[in-house]
N, C-alpha and C positions, 0 to 999 in steps of 0.2 A: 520616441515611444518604442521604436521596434527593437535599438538596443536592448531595452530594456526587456522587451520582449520574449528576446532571446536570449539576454545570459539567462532570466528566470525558467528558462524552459531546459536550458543545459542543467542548470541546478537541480530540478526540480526532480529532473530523468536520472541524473545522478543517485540523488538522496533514494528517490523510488526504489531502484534497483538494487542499492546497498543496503536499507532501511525502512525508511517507508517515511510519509507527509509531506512527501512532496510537493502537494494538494495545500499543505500551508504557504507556499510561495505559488504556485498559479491562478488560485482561488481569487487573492487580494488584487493580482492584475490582470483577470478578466473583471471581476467588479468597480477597481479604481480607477486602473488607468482605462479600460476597452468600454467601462459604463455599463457591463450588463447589470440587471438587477440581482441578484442573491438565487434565486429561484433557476434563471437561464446560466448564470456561472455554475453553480452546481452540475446541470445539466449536460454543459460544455465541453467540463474539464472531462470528461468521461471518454473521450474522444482521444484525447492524450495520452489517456490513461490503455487505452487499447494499442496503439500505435507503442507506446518505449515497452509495452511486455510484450509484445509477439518478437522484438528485437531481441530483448533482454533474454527470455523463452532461447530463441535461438543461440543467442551465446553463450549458453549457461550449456544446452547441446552439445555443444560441439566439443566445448572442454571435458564433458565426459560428463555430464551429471544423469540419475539414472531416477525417472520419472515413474517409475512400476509403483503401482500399489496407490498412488498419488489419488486417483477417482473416488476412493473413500472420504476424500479430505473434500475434492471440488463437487460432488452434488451436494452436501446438506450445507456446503457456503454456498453453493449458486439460488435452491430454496429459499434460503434465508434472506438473499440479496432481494430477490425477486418480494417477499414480504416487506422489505426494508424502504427497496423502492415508492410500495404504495405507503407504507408508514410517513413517508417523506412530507406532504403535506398536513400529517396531524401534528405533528406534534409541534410546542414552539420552538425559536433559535433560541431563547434563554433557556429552556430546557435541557434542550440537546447540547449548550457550550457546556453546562456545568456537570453534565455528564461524561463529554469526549475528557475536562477538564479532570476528572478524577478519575477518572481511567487512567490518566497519563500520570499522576501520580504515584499510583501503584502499581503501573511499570516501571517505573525511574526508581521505587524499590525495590522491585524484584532482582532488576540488572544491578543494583549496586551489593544487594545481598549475596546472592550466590554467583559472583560474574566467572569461576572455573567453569562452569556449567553451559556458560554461553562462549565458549572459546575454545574447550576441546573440541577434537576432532568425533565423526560419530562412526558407530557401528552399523552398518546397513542390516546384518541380521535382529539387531536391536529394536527397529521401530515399531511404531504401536500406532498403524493406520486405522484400524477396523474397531476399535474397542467407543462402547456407547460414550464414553465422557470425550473421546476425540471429535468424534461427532456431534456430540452436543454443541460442543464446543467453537468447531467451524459454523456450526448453523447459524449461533446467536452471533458471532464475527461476520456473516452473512450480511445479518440482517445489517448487522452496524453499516457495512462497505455500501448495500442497497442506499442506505439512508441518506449519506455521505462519502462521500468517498476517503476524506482528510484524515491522516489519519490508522487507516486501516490495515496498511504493511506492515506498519509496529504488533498488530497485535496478531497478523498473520504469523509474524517471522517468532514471537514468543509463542504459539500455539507449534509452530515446526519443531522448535529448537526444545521447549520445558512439556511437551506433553507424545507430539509425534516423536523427540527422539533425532532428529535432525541436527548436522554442523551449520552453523551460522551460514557456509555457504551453500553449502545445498539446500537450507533451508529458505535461502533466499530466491531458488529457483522455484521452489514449489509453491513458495507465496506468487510469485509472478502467474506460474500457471492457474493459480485457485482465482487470483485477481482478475486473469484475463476469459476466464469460464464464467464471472458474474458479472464482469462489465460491458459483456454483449448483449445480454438480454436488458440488463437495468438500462445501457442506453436507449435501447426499444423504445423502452418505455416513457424515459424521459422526450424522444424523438416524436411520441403519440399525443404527449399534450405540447409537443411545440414550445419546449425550452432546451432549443441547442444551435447554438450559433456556429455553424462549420465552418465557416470561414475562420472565424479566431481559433476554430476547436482544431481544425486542420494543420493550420500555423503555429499553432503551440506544438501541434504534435511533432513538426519535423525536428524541432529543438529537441523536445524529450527526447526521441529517440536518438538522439545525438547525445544526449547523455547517457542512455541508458545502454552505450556502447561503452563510451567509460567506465561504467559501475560494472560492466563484465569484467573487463580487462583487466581493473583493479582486484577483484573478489576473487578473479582468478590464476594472476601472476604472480599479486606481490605476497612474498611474504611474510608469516603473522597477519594475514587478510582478518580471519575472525576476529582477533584480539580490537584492531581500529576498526572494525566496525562497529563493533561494542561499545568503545567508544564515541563514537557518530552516532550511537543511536542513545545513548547518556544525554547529549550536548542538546539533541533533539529536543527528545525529550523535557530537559530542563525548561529550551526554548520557548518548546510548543505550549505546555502549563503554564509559562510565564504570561505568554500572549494572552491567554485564553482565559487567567481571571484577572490582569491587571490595566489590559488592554478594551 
């Protein structure tokens, strides 16, 4: 069990930091293999999810990425989260699959459409923090991340990259940061009704952030880093829709 445990948690921290759903590999093994219920896994993973971005946060620092202007982007996704949060118990799981479900289809279009776009380098004067559709836009990504977490990188990292304005890699630090500003309070909250298992949530976390030291060091040495990330977030993508209505 705890091999198991732990490659999924290197993976997990991996995919997170370069991509994002990571949440579709630690989801299924706190629920299969750990037995939590659906309800308490959700809860859990959120624990992990705090733990590889304060890592990731910091490695993405050191290399040089420049974090200004970023608060535009993390209050109307921390509001959103916090809405999302209590949305969590209305709505059903057949709902919510067939929704993450098609969502992730027209992401795996948008990346195949215009994928220059996601692979240039960016202009820092360029970006477009403050403007009402960026904002909109993090809010209702908000609420989604509140809801769930699985998932939620992806549509961070296209909200950085096709609307802020962002290189794949810096866009991937400022998802880390917006992730790690809504996953403190949504844990709150999931911690108030008593669906969070720290013991597994803790233990998964030291793996994640054992990956989520890789996914710097990759996003930030090798390179052509944006080009295969683009890739990795295709592959995901495909993955993750394939699970999600055939599964």
């Amino acid at each position: 069990m705890w091999i198991l445990f732990a490659v999924a948690g290197v993976v997990a921290g991996v995919i997170n930091t370069l991509a994002g759903s990571g949440s579709l590999v630690t989801l299924p093994i706190f629920m299969f293999v750990c037995g939590l219920p659906p309800n308490i896994a959700n809860g859990t993973n959120r624990v992990g999810v705090i733990f590889q971005t304060v890592v990731g946060i910091r490695g993405f620092r050191e290399s040089g990425t420049d974090y200004r202007g970023s608060a535009w982007l993390v209050v109307p996704a921390v509001i959103g989260a916090l809405l999302g949060a209590w949305l969590a118990s209305e709505m059903s799981a057949d709902q919510m699959r067939y929704v993450i479900g098609g969502l992730m289809v027209v992401m795996l279009f948008v990346l195949l459409v215009n994928p220059k776009r996601w692979i240039q380098e960016s202009d820092s004067s360029n970006r477009n923090n403050a403007g009402w559709l960026s904002i909109g836009i993090y809010f209702l990504i908000g609420i989604y991340g509140g809801f769930i977490q699985a998932g939620v990188g992806i549509f961070l990292l296209a909200a950085a990259v096709l609307v802020s304005r962002y290189s794949l890699k810096d866009g991937n630090a400022i998802k880390l940061l917006v992730i790690l500003a809504f996953a403190i309070p949504t844990l709150g909250i999931f911690c108030w009704h008593n669906q969070v298992h720290f013991g597994y949530g803790i233990a998964m976390a030291v793996f994640q952030s054992i990956g989520a030291v890789l996914g710097v060091r990759f996003a930030t040495r090798v390179p052509d880093a944006n080009l295969w990330i683009h890739r990795l977030l295709i592959v995901i993508l495909i993955a993750a829709a394939t699970k999600i209505f055939l599964f």
